[in-house]
One Martini backbone bead per residue (centre of mass of N, CA, C, O) as a GRO file, in nm:
protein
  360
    1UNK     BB    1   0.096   0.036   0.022
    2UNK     BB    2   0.082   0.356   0.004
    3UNK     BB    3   0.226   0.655   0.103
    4UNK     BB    4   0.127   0.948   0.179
    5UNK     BB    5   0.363   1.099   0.030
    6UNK     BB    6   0.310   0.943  -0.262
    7UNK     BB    7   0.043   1.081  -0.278
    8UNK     BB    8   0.091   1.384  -0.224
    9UNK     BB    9   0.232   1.370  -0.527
   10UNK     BB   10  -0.013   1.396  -0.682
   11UNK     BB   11  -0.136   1.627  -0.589
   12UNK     BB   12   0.086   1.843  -0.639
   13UNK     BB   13   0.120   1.789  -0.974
   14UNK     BB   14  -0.174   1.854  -1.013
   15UNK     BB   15  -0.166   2.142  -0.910
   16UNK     BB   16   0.086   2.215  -1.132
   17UNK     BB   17  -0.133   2.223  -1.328
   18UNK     BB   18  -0.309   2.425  -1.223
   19UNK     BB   19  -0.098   2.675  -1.226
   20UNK     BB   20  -0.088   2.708  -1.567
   21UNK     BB   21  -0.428   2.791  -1.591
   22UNK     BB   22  -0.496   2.971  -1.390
   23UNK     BB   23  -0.635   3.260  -1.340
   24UNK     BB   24  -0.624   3.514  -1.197
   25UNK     BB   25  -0.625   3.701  -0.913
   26UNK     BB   26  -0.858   3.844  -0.720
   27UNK     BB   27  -0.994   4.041  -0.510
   28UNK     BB   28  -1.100   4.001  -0.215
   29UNK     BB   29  -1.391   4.100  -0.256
   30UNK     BB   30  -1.488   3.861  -0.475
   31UNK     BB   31  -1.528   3.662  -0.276
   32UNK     BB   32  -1.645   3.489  -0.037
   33UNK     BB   33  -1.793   3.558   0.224
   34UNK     BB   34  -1.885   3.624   0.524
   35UNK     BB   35  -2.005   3.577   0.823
   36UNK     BB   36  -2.239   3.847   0.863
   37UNK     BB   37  -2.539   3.692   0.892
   38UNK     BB   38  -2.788   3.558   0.985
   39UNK     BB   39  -2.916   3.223   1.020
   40UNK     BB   40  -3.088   3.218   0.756
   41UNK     BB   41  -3.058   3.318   0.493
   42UNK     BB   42  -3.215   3.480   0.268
   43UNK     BB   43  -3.402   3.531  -0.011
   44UNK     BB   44  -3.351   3.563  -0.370
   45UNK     BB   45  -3.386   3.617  -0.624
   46UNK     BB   46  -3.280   3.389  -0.864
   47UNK     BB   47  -3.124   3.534  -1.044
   48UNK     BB   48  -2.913   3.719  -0.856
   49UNK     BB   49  -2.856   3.394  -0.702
   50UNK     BB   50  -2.691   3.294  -0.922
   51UNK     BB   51  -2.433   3.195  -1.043
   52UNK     BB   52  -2.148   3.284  -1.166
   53UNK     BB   53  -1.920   3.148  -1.408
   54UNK     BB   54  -1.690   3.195  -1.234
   55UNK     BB   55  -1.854   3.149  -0.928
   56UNK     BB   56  -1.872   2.844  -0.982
   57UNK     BB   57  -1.619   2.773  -1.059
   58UNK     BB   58  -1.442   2.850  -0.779
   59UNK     BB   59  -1.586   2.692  -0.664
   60UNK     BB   60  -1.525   2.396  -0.765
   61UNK     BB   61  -1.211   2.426  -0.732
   62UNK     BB   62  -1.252   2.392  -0.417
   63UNK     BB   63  -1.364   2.142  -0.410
   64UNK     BB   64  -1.169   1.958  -0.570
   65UNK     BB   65  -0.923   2.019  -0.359
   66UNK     BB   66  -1.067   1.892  -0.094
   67UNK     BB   67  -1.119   1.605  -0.211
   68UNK     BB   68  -0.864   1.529  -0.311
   69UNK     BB   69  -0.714   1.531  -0.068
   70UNK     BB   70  -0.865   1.345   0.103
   71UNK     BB   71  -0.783   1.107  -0.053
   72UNK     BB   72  -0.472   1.136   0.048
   73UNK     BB   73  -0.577   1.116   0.344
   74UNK     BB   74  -0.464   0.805   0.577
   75UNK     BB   75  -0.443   1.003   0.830
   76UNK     BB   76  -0.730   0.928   0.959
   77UNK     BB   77  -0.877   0.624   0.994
   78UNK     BB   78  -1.140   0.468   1.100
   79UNK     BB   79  -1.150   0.243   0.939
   80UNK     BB   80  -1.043  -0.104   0.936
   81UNK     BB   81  -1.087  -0.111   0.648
   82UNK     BB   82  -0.972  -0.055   0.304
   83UNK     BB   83  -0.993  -0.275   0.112
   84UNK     BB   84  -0.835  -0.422  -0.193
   85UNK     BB   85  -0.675  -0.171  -0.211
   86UNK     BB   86  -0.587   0.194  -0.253
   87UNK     BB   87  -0.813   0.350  -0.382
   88UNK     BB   88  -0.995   0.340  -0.083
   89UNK     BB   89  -0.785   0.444   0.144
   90UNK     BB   90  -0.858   0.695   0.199
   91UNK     BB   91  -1.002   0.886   0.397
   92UNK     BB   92  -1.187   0.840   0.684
   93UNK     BB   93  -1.326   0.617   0.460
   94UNK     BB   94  -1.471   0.431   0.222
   95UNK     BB   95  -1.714   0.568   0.140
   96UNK     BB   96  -1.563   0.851   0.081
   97UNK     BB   97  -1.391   0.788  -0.115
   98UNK     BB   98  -1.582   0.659  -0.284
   99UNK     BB   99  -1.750   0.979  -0.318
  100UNK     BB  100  -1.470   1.111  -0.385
  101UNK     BB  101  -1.478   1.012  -0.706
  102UNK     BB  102  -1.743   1.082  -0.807
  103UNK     BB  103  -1.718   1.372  -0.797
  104UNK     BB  104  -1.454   1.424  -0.930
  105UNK     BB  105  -1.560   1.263  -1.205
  106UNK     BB  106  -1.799   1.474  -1.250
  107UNK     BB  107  -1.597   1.704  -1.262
  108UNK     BB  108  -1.431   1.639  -1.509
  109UNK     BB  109  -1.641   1.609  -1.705
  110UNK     BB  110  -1.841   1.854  -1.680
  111UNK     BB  111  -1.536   2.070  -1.706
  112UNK     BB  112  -1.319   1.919  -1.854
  113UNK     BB  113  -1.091   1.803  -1.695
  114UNK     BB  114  -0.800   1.648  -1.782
  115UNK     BB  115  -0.653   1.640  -1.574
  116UNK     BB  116  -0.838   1.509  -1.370
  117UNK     BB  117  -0.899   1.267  -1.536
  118UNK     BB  118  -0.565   1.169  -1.551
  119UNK     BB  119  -0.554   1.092  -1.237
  120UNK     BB  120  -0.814   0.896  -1.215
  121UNK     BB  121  -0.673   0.682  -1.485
  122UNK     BB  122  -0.485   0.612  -1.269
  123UNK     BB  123  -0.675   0.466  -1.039
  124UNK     BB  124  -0.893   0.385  -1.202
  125UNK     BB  125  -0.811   0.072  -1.258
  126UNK     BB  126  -0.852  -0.265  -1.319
  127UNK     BB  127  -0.679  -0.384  -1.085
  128UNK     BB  128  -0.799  -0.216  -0.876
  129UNK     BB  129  -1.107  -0.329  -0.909
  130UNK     BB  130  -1.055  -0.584  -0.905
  131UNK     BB  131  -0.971  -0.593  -0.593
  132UNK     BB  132  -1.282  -0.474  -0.503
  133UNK     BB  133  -1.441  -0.712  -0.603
  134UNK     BB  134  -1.283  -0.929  -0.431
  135UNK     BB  135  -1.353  -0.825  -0.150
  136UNK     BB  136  -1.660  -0.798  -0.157
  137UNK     BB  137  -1.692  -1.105  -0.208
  138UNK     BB  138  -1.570  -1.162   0.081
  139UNK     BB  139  -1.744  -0.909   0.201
  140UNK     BB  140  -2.088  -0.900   0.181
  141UNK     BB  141  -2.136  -0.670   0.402
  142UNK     BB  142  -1.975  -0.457   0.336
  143UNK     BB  143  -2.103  -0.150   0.289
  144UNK     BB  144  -2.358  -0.257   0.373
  145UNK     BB  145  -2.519  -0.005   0.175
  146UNK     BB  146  -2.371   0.285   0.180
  147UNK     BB  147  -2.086   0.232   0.034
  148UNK     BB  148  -2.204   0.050  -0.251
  149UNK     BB  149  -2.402   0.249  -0.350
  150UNK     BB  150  -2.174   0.504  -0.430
  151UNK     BB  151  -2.040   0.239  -0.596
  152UNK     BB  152  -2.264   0.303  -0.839
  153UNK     BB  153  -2.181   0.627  -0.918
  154UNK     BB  154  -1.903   0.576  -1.017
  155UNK     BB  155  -1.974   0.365  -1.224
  156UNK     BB  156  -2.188   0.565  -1.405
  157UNK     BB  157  -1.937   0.751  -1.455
  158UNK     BB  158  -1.758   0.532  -1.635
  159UNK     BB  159  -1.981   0.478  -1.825
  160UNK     BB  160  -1.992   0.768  -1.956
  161UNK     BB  161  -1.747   0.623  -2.089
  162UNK     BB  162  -1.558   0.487  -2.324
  163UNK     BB  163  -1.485   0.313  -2.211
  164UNK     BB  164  -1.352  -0.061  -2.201
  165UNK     BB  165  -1.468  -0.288  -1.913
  166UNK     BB  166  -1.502  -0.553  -1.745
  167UNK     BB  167  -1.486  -0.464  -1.457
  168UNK     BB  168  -1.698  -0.265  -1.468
  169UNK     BB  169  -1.948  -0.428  -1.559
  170UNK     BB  170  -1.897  -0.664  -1.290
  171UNK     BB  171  -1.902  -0.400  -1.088
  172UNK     BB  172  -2.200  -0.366  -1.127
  173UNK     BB  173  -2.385  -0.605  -1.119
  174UNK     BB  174  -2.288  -0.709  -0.808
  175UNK     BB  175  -2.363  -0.427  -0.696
  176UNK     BB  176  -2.651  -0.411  -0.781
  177UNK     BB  177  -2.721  -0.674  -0.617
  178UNK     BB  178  -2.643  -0.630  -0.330
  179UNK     BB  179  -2.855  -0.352  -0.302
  180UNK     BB  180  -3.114  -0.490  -0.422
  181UNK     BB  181  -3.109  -0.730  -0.214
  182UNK     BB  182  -3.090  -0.563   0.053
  183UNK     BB  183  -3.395  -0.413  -0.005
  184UNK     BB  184  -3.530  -0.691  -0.023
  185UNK     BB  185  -3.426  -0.782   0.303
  186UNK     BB  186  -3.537  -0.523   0.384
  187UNK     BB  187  -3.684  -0.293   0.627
  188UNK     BB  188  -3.950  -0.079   0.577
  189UNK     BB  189  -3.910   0.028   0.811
  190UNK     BB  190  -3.606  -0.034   1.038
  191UNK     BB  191  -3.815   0.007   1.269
  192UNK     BB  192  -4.032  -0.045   1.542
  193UNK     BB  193  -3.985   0.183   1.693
  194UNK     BB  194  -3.893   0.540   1.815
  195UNK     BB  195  -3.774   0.550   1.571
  196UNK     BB  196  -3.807   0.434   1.229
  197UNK     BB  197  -3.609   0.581   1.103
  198UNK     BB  198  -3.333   0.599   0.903
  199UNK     BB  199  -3.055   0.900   0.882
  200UNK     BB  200  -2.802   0.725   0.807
  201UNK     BB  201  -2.569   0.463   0.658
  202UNK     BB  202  -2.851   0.256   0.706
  203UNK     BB  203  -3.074   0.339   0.530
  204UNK     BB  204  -3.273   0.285   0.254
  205UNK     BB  205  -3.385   0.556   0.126
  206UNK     BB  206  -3.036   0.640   0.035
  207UNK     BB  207  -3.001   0.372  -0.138
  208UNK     BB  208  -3.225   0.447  -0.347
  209UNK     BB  209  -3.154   0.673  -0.431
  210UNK     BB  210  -2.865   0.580  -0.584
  211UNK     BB  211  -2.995   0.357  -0.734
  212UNK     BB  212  -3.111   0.573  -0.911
  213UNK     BB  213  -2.917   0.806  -1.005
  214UNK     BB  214  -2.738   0.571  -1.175
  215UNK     BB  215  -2.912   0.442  -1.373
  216UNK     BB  216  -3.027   0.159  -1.468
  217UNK     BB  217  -3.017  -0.076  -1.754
  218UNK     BB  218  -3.168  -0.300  -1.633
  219UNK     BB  219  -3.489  -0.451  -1.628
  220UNK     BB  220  -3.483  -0.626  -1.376
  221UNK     BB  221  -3.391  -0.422  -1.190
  222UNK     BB  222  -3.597  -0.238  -1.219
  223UNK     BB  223  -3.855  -0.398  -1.140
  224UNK     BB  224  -3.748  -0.443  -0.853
  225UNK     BB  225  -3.735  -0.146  -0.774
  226UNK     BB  226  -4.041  -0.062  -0.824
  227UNK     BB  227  -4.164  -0.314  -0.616
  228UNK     BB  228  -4.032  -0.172  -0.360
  229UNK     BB  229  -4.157   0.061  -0.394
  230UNK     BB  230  -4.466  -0.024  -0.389
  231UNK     BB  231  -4.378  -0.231  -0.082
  232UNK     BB  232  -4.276   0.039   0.085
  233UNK     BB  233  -4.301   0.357  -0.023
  234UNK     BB  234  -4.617   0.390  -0.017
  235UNK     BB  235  -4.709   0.311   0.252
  236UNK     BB  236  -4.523   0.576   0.433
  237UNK     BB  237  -4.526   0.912   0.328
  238UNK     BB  238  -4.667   1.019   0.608
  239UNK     BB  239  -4.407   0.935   0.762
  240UNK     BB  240  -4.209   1.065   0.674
  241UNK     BB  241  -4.284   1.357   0.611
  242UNK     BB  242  -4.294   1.335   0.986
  243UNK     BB  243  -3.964   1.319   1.039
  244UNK     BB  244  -3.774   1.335   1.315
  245UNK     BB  245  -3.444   1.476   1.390
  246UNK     BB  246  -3.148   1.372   1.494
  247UNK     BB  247  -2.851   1.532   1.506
  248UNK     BB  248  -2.677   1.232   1.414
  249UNK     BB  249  -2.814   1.349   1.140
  250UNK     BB  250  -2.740   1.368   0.757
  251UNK     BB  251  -3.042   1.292   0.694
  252UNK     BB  252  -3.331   1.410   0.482
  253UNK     BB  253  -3.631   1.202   0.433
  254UNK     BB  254  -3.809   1.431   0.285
  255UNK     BB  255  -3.561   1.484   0.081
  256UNK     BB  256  -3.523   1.224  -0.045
  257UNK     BB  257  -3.811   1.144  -0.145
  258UNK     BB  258  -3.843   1.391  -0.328
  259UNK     BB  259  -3.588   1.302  -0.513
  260UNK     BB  260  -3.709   1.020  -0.580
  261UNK     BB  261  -3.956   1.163  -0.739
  262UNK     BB  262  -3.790   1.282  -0.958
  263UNK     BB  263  -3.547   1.060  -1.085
  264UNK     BB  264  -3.702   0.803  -1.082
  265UNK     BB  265  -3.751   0.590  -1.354
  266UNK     BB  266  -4.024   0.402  -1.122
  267UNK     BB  267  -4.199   0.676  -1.157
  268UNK     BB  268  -4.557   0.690  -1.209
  269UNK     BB  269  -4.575   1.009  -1.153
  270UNK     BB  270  -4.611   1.349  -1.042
  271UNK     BB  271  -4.463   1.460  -0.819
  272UNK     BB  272  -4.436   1.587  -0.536
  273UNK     BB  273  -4.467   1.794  -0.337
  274UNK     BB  274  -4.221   2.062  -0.215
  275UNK     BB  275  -4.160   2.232   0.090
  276UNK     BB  276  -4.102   2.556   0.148
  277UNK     BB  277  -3.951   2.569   0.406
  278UNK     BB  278  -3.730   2.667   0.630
  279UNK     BB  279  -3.456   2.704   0.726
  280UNK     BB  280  -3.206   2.622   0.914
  281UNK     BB  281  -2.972   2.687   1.122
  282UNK     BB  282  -2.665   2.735   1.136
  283UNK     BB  283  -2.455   2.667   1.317
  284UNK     BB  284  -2.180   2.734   1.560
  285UNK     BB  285  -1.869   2.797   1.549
  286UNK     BB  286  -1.782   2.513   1.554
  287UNK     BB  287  -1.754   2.186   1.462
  288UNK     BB  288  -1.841   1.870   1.612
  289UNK     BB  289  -1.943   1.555   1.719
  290UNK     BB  290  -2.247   1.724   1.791
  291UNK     BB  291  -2.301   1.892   1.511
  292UNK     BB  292  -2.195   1.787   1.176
  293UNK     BB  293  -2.445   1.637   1.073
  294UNK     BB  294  -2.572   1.906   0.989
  295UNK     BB  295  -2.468   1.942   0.699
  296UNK     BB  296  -2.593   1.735   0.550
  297UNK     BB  297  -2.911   1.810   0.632
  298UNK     BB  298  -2.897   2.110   0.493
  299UNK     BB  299  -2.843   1.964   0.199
  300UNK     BB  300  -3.046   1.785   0.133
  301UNK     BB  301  -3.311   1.968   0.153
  302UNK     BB  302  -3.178   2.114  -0.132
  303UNK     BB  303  -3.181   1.925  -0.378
  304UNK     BB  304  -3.487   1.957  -0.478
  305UNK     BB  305  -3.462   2.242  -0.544
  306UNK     BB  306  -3.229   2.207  -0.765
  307UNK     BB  307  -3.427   2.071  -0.938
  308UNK     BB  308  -3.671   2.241  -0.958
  309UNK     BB  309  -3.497   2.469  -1.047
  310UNK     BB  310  -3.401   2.351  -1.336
  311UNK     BB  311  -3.734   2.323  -1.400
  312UNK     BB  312  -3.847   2.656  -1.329
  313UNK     BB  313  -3.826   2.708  -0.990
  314UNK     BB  314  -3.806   3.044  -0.847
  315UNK     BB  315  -3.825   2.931  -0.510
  316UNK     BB  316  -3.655   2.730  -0.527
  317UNK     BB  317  -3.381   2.857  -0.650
  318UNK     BB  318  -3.387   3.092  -0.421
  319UNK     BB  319  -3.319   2.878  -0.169
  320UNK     BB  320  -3.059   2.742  -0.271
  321UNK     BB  321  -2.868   2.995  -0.281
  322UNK     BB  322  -2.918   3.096  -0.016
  323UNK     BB  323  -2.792   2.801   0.115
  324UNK     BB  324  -2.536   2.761  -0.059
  325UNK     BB  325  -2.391   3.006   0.005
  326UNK     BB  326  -2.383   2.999   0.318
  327UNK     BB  327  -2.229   2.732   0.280
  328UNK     BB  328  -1.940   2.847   0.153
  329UNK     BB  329  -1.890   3.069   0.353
  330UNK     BB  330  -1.864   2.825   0.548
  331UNK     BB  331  -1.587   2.655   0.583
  332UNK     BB  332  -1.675   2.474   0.869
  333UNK     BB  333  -1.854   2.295   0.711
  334UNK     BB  334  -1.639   2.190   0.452
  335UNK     BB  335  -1.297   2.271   0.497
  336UNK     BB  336  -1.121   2.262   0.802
  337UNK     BB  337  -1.194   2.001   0.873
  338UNK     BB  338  -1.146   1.630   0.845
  339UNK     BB  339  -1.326   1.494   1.102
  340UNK     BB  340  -1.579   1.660   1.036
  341UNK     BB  341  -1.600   1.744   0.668
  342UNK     BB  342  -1.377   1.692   0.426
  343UNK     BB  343  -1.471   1.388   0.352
  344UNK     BB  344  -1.794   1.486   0.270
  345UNK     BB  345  -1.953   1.768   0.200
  346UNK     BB  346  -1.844   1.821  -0.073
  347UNK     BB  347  -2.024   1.579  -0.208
  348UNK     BB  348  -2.280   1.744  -0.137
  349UNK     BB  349  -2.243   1.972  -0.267
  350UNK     BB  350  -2.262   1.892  -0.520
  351UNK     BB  351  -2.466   1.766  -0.603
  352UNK     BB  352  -2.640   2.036  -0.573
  353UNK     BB  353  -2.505   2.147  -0.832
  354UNK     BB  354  -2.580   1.896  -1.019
  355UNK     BB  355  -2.883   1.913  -1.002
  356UNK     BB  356  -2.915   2.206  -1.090
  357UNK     BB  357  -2.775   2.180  -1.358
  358UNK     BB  358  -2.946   1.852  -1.448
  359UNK     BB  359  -2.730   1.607  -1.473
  360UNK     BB  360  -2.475   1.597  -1.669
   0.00000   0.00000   0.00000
């Protein structure tokens, strides 16, 4: 296994090839924000916090930046195993690595990026697939569920791609076999008592949401998923719609839901209305083991916002603007801390970013 070191050194060779390429720096004025004024932010016109293509650009290229470093951090690394490679063996755990190359790879595609495609076409060679597949095997409890949902947002962005792997085809597969046999053999709601249901990495209907973003291409695997749909989640949505969150959850299961029925290709009919409820104040700096996990439910809750944003909500797009503004002006929410946001944070701020762009 390679040492901090020599990842280290990815990262910086990355570093100065955008050091070639990168614009002038601007005036400090023209940064983002300081937290100067109480949360949450206000809304204002769609038109007018909609970020400029320069102000977008310069979010992503610091998204890029923190989630590459969280990748080749690997200590503290909290969980017991590192996976069957190299390649997901840095940041907090598996499964950070594991979405925090999806949000890379979709921002390489999407940005054009040459150079981060072609860092990442070192990491996610068919060798290392093949290592993780073998280890998943021997392991099949292993980050499932939600481990496991995450890398196959990994694979559906290789597969966006001209490439032809038989590792990626097959550790598609049962992966998708794997997420969707869980689903099928797992309960929802979670619990029998109070809260019933679950909003952190055992979550159920996060595991279907990443299934369903996916966008599985199996007639069979799609059946599956919809019969799913059909015997547990229609049967309970005045339940979700009414769920109470504790502290350590970082998803928002009525944002989850409402994601759902945005996305998901075995949606039967027109989605439900997502509330536009007042967002809640973000904490005070700084964040800590007992209220870190509140960056997520933040984001997630704006999910639906970018969705409906993007599809012509003018009240989405800015209540969508006006929390994701005000979340990236707090750096101590997603890139100061890396135990406990920058190993995951950014690639929940980009999912934002991406869905309101259209999923492109």
């Amino acid at each position: 296994m390679r040492e901090r070191s020599s990842l280290e050194c990815e990262v910086g060779d990355l570093e100065l090839e955008y050091e070639k390429t990168k614009p002038p720096a601007r005036p400090a004025s023209s940064l983002p924000p300081v937290c100067a004024q109480p949360s949450p932010w206000p809304d204002r016109d769609c038109d007018k916090s909609t970020p400029s293509a320069y102000t977008e650009g310069r979010r992503v290229a610091r998204l890029r930046e923190v989630i590459a470093e969280g990748i080749v951090t690997t200590s503290p690394h909290h969980a017991s195993s590192k996976g069957g490679s190299s390649l997901f063996a840095g940041s907090w755990d598996w499964h950070s690595a594991v979405h925090a190359h999806w949000a890379l790879l979709c921002i390489a595609r999407v940005r054009n990026d040459k150079v981060l495609e072609a860092w990442l076409d070192k990491r996610l060679t068919d060798k290392a697939l093949r290592a993780e597949r073998d280890y998943l095997k021997k392991n099949a409890g292993f980050e499932l569920p939600y481990g496991r949902a995450w890398l196959l947002m990994v694979l559906f962005e290789l597969r966006r791609r001209s490439r032809k792997s038989a590792q990626i085809t097959k550790l598609t597969e049962e992966t998708q076999e794997s997420v969707v046999g869980w689903l099928e053999r797992s309960s929802f709601p979670e619990l029998t008592g109070a809260p019933r249901f679950v909003a952190t990495h055992e979550s159920w209907l996060f595991a279907y949401l990443l299934v369903a973003l996916s966008e599985p291409q199996s007639t069979a695997i799609l059946d599956r998923v919809r019969a799913q749909r059909k015997k547990k989640i229609e049967q309970v949505r005045a339940q979700i719609a009414a769920v109470r969150h504790s502290k350590t959850d970082f998803l928002h299961l009525p944002a989850v839901l409402a994601a759902i029925d945005r996305v998901d290709p075995t949606t039967p009919a027109k989605p439900a209305s997502y509330p536009l409820d007042p967002s809640p104040a973000l904490d005070d700096p700084p964040l800590d083991d007992t209220n870190a996990h509140s960056a997520g439910g933040a984001l997630v809750r704006i999910w639906p916002y970018a969705i409906d944003g993007h599809r012509g909500d003018k009240k989405a797009c800015s209540r969508l603007h006006a929390r994701l503004t005000e979340m990236f002006s707090r750096t101590d929410y997603w890139a100061d801390s890396f135990d406990h946001v920058s190993h995951w944070v950014p690639q929940f701020m980009w999912m934002a970013t991406w869905l309101a762009a259209g999923r492109p």
